[in-house]
N, C-alpha and C positions, 0 to 999 in steps of 0.2 A: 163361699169358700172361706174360710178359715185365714187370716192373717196375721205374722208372724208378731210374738209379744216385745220384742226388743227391734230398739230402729238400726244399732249399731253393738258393735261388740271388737275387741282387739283380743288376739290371742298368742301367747309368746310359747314355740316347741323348741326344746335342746335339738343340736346336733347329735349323733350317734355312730358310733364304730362297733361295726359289728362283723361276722363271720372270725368270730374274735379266738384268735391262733386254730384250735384243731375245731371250734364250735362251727362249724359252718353252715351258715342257713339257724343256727338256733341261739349262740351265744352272744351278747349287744351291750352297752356299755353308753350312758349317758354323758355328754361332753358339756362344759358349761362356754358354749356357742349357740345362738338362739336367734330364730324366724322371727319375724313380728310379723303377724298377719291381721289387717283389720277388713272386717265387710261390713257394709249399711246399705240398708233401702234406697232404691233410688229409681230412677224414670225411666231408663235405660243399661243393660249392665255395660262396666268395664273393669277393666284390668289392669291394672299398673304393677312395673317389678323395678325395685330397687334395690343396688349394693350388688353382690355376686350371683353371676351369673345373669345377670339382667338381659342381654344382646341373645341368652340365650333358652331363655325360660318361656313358653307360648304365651301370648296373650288373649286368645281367644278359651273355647269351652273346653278344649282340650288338658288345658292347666289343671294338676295335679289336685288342687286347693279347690279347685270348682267339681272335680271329679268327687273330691270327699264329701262337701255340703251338699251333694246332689244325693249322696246316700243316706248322709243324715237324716232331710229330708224324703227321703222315700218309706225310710223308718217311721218318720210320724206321720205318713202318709197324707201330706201337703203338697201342693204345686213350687213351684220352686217362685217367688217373684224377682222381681231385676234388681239387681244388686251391682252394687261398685266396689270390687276389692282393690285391695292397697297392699302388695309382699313387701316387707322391707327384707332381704334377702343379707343373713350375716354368714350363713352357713356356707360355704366356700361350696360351687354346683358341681356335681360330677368328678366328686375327688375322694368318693368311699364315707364320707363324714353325714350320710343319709338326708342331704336335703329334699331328697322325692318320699321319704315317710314323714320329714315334718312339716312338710306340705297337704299330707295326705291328714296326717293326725289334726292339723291344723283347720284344714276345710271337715273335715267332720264334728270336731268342736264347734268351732262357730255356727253350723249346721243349726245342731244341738240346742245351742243357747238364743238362736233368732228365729227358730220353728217351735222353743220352747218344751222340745221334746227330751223324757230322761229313756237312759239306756238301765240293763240290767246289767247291775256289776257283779256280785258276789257268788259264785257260783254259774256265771254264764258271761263273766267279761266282754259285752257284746260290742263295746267300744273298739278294743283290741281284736275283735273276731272279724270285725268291720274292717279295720284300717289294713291285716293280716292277709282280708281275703284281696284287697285291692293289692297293694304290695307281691304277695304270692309266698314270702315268707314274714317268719317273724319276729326275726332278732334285730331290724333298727325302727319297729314301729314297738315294742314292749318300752322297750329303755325310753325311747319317745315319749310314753304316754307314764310308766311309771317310775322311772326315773332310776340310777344307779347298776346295778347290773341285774341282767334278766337274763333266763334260760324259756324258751318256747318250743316249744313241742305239737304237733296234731293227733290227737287222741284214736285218729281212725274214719274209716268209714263210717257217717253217721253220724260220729262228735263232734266235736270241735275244737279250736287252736287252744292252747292253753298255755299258760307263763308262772313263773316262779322269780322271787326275788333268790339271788346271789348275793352272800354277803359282802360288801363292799368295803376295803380293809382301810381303818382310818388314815389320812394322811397319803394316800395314793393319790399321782398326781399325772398328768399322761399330757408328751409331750407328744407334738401332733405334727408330722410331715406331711406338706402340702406340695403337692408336684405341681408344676407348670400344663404342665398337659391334663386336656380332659381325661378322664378314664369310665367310659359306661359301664354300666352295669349287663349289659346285653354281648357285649365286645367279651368281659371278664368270665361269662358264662361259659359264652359258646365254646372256649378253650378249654374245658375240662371233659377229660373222658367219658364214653358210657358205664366203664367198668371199673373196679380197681380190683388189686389182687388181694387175699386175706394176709396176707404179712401188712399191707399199706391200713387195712380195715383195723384190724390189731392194735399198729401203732397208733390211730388215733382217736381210737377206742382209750387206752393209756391214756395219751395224753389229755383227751377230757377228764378225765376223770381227775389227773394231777393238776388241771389248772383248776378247775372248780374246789380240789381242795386245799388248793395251795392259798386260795381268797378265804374259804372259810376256817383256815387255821391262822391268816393271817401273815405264812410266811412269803414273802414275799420273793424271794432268794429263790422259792421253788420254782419263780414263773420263766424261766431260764427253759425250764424241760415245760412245761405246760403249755406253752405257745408254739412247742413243734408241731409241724403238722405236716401229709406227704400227699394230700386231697385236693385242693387248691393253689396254697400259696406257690411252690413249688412253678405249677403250670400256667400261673397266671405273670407270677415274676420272668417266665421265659419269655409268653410271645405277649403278653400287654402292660403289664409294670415295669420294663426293664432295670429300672433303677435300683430295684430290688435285690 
């Protein structure tokens, strides 16, 4: 069997805020808050987490970080050897700021650089098609992986996830409310309807469109009306964000 070319590797992923005003499920925003993830060869695996979230992030195979280097490696179709990860955890856990895709981008990097294996970028981003399918969508694994603001989309039966840079307007600077209370992402789901009506469809139909052009004209003023949205925040500020 094949062993892997690198003994040891550290990998640093942003935080990310995404489902960003009407984009949801597609629009994502890089935040300069950053994982530090290291993994190396070793006799036996373990797991250590530190900084946030620590009491509650797994420490067994289940961890997010082990889930990604596990696909990495399936990619370059290697056995997985024992490994000892190290999370230094800065990304505040379970509070919307995507610490389970810099987790996920994280173990597939490292993956990547200790099985030695490259992915296809240019036309087939299979990095982000990876960490997307793990995730399930992919607006806090785009910004994750390319940093600044990203729109993601799935191309269809067949295709696959695809992303775009948003321009990012110089001097924007985002201030970041952090609640006291967890907030899952599972809790935030189940609250939203199966349907909505075409007046709600409409409005945030508009409104993507005014907040993506309000970034790429630069006005900033616009994001006033850009960030409304009548799909999420609305039903999630009732029965699981109340603060909102």
């Amino acid at each position: 069997a094949k062993i892997a070319r690198t003994r040891s590797v550290t990998v640093r992923v942003p935080a990310t805020t995404a489902n960003l005003g009407p984009g949801f499920d597609t629009i994502g925003m890089a935040l300069d808050m950053w994982t530090e993830i290291t993994v190396q060869l070793a006799d036996k695996f373990e797991l250590t987490n530190e900084g946030e979230g620590a009491d509650h992030i797994p420490t067994d195979e289940s961890n997010l970080v082990v889930m990604g280097l596990k696909k990495a490696f399936e990619f370059a179709g290697l056995p997985v050897p024992p490994l000892k990860y190290r999370c230094v955890n800065r990304i505040p856990f379970a509070r919307g700021l995507g610490s389970s895709s810099a987790a996920i981008v994280g173990g597939i990097l490292a993956g990547l650089v200790l099985s030695g294996h490259t992915l296809k970028m240019w036309g087939a981003e299979e990095l982000f098609n990876i960490a997307s399918e793990i995730e399930g969508h992919p607006d806090n694994v785009a910004p994750a992986i390319y940093g600044g603001i990203q729109i993601g989309i799935h191309g269809g039966k067949g295709d696959r996830w695809r992303s775009e840079r948003i321009n990012l307007p110089t001097g924007l600077q985002a201030v970041v409310f952090i609640p006291k209370a967890l907030g899952k992402t599972s809790d935030a789901r189940r609250v939203l309807p199966e349907s909505y009506s075409r007046e709600e469809i409409a409005f945030n139909i508009g409104r993507m469109a005014w907040l993506v052009n309000a970034f790429a004209s630069n006005n900033l003023d616009n994001l006033i009306f850009g960030v409304e949205d009548k799909i999420h925040q609305p039903q999630r500020g009732a029965h699981v964000y109340k603060h909102l």
